[in-house]
N, C-alpha and C positions, 0 to 999 in steps of 0.2 A: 499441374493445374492447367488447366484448359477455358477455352470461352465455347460456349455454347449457338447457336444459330439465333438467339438472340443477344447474345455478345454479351451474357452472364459468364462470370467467374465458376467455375466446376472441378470440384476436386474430386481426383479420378475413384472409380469406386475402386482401383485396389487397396490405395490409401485408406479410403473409407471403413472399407472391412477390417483393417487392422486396428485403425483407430476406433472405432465405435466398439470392437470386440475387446480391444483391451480397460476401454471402460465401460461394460456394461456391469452393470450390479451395483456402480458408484454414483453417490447423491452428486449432485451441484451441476451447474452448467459443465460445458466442455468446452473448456478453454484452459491456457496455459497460466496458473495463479504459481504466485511464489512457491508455496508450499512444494510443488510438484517438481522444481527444480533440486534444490532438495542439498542436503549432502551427508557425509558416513563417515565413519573412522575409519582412516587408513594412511598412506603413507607421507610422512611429514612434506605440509603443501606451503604452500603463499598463506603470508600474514603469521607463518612463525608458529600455525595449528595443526594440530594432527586430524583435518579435515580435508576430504577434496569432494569434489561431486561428482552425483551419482549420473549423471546424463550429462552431453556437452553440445555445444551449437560450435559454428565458426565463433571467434573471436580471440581465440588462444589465451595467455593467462590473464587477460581484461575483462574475460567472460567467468573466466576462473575465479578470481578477484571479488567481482561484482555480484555473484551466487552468494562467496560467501562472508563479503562483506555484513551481504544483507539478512545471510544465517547469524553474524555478532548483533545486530541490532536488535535480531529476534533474542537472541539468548540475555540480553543487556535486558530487554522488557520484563523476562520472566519474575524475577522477583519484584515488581510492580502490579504484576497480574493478580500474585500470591498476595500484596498487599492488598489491593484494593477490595480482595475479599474477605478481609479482618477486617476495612474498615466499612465495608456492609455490615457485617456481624455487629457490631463495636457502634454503630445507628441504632439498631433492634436492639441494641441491650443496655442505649445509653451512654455509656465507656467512655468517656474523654482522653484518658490516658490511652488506652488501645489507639481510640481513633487518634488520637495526636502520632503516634509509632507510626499506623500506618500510612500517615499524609506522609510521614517524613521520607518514608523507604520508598512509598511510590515518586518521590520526587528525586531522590536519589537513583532510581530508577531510569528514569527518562533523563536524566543530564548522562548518565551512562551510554544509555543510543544514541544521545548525539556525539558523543567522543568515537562511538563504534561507526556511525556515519562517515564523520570524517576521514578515517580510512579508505573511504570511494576516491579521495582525490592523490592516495598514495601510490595505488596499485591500477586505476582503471582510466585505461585513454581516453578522452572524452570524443576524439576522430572514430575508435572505434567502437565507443558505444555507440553514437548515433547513426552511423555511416553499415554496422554492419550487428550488432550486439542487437540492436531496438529494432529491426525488422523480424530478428524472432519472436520477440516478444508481444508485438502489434496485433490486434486482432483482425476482424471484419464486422465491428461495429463503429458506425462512427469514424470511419476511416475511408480521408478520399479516394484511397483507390480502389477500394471496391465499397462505392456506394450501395449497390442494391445487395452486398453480403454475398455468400457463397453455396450453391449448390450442391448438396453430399451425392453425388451417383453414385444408384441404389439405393438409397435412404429415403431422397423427399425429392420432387418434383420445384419446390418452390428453394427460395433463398433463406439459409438460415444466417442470422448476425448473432457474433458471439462476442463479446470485448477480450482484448490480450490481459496477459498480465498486469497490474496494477499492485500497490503498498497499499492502496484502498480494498485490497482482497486481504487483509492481512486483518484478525479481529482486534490487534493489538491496540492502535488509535481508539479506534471505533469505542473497544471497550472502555479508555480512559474517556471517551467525552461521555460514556454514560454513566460511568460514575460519578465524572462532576461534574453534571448535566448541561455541558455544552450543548447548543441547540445551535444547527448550521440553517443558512437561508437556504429555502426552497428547491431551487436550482441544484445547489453541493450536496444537499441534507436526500435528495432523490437520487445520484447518482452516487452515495456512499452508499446509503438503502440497498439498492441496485447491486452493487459489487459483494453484496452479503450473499449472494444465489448464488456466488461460485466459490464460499469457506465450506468448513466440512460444517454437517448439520449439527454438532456439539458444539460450534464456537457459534453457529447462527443463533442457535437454542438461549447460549451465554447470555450474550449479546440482550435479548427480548425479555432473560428474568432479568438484568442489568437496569433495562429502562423501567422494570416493575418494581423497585425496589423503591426503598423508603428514600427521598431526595437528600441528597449528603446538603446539598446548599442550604434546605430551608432548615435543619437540623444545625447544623454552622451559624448560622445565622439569628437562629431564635435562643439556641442552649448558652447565650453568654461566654463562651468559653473564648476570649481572645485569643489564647495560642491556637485554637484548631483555627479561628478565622485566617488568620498569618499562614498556619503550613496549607491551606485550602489554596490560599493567593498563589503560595508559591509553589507549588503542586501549577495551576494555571500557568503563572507566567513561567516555568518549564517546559511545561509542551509547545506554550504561542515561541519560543526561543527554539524549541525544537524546529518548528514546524518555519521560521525562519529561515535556520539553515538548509530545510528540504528546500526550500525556494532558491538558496544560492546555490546548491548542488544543480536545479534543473536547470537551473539560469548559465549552468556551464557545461551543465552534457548535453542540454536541447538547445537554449538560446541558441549561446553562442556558438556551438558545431552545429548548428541548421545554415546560420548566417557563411560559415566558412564555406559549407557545402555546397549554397548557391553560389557563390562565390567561385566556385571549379566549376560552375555548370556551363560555364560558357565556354572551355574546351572541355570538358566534359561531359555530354548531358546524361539527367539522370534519366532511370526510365520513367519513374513520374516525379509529380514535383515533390516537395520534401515540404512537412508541416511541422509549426511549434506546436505539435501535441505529443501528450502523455500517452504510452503505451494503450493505455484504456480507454483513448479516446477524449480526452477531454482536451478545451484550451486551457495548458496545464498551470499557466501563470496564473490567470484570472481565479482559479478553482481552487488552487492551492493560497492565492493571496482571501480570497472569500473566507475560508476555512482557517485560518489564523486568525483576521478582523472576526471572527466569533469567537473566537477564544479568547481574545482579551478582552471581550465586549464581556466574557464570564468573571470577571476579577469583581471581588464582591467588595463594596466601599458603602459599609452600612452606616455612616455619620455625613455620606454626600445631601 
C-alpha cells in the first residue's frame, strides 16, 4: 500500500488484480467476513478437534484458536437454526407442542455458543489479538486510519470503504432476533442491516423470509398457551446472557488490551493511534450494549 499525491491510501494494482480476480463471479461486498476464514478436516489441531484452517495471518496459535473457536460457536448454533424453522412451520400450522420443542432446542442452542465462546479466553491472547490478530481483520470503513477508504489501482480512481470482519456478518444472531422479533434502535438495527451485504446471498434471502413470517410474539402471546410463553422468555433471556458475555469477551480483547497498548506507547509509539472499536467499525461497547438492552426490552410480561 501506498499514498497517492493526494495522500490517499492506494493498494497497489498488483494486489488488486489478484484480489478482484479471485473474487470475481462472487455475490457480497469484498471484504474479509468470518465465513471466509474458514476451516477443514485435517490434522488433529487446538481445542482437542480434528479442525485447522484453511488460511493463516500472523498471530500463530491465537489466530489459530480464535478461527476456530468461532467455527464451535457457528457449529453450537446449527441446531437452533434447524429449530427455529419448525417453530415457523409449527406458527402456520398452529402446533403448540412442535412449537414448545422448538423454543426449547433453540434455547438450548444458544446456552451452547456461549460455552463455545468461552473458549476464546482458553486459547486466545488478548496482547495478541488486539496488538496484531485485529489488524487483519480491520477494514477501511469507519476506520481512523484510513478515513477517506482505499484506492484499488486499476480498478477505480475514487476511494472505496469496505467494513472488516464482523460476528454481525454472521446470519446466525441476526436470524434469531427475527424469529423472535427483536427489533434493535436505529443506529445498531442500520448497521446490522448493513453487514447483511457481505453474507452469501442465501443467508441474506433467509434472513428477509424470516422477517416475512408470521410473528412468533404475537402468536405467543394471543394462543393462551403458557408454556410457549415461558420457553419464548427463555429463548430471549439466552441470547440477552449470550450477548452479555460477548460484552465481557470484548471488554478484554478490546478494552482492556487498547488501554495496555497505549500504555507501551510512550516507549513505544504506535504508527497510528489505537481505537476501542470492533473490527467492523463500530464503538463496539456502545453497539454491542444497545443490542442486548433490545433484547431484554423483548421479554414478553403479558399480566404487566
Amino acid at each position: 500500500m501506498r499514498a497517492d499525491s493526494s495522500d490517499r491510501k492506494v493498494l497497489l494494482k498488483a494486489l488488486v488484480i489478484r484480489w478482484t480476480g479471485t473474487l470475481e463471479g462472487r455475490s457480497g461486498l469484498q471484504s474479509e467476513a468470518p465465513p471466509s476464514v474458514g476451516s477443514k478436516a485435517g490434522r488433529e489441531a487446538v481445542l482437542a478437534l480434528n479442525l485447522e484452517t484453511i488460511i493463516s495471518f500472523p498471530g500463530g496459535e491465537s489466530l489459530q484458536a480464535f478461527a476456530l473457536v468461532t467455527v464451535l460457536v457457528e457449529k453450537a448454533a446449527a441446531p437452533g437454526i434447524k429449530a427455529l424453522v419448525r417453530g415457523v412451520e409449527a406458527v402456520l400450522q398452529h402446533n403448540q407442542d412442535t412449537l414448545l420443542q422448538a423454543l426449547q432446542q433453540l434455547r438450548l442452542s444458544i446456552q451452547d455458543m456461549a460455552k463455545a465462546l468461552a473458549q476464546m479466553h482458553d486459547y486466545v491472547d488478548p496482547d495478541i489479538f488486539y496488538t496484531v490478530i485485529r489488524i487483519f481483520l480491520s477494514g477501511w470503513k469507519d476506520n481512523p486510519a484510513m478515513p477517506e477508504g482505499l484506492v484499488y489501482e486499476g480498478v477505480t480512481t475514487e476511494p472505496l470503504r469496505y467494513s472488516g470482519g464482523s460476528a454481525a456478518q454472521s446470519s446466525v444472531l441476526q436470524a434469531f432476533d427475527e424469529f423472535l422479533g427483536i427489533r434493535h434502535c436505529k443506529g445498531s438495527g442500520d448497521f446490522l442491516h448493513r453487514m447483511r451485504d457481505h453474507m452469501p446471498p442465501s443467508h441474506k434471502a433467509f434472513l428477509e423470509d424470516l422477517h416475512l413470517a408470521p410473528s412468533l410474539r404475537d402468536y405467543v402471546l394471543t394462543s393462551g398457551a403458557g408454556c410457549c410463553l415461558m420457553a419464548y422468555n427463555q429463548c430471549v433471556e439466552a441470547l440477552a446472557q449470550l450477548r452479555s458475555y460477548h460484552i465481557n469477551v470484548v471488554a478484554r480483547y478490546i478494552i482492556s488490551a487498547a488501554s495496555r497498548a497505549r500504555s507501551k506507547m510512550l516507549s513505544h509509539p504506535a504508527p497510528h493511534a489505537l481505537e476501542d472499536r470492533g473490527t467492523g467499525g463500530t464503538a463496539v461497547l456502545s453497539f454491542l450494549k444497545s443490542v442486548r438492552e433490545k433484547t431484554v426490552e423483548a421479554i414478553l410480561h403479558p399480566n404487566a
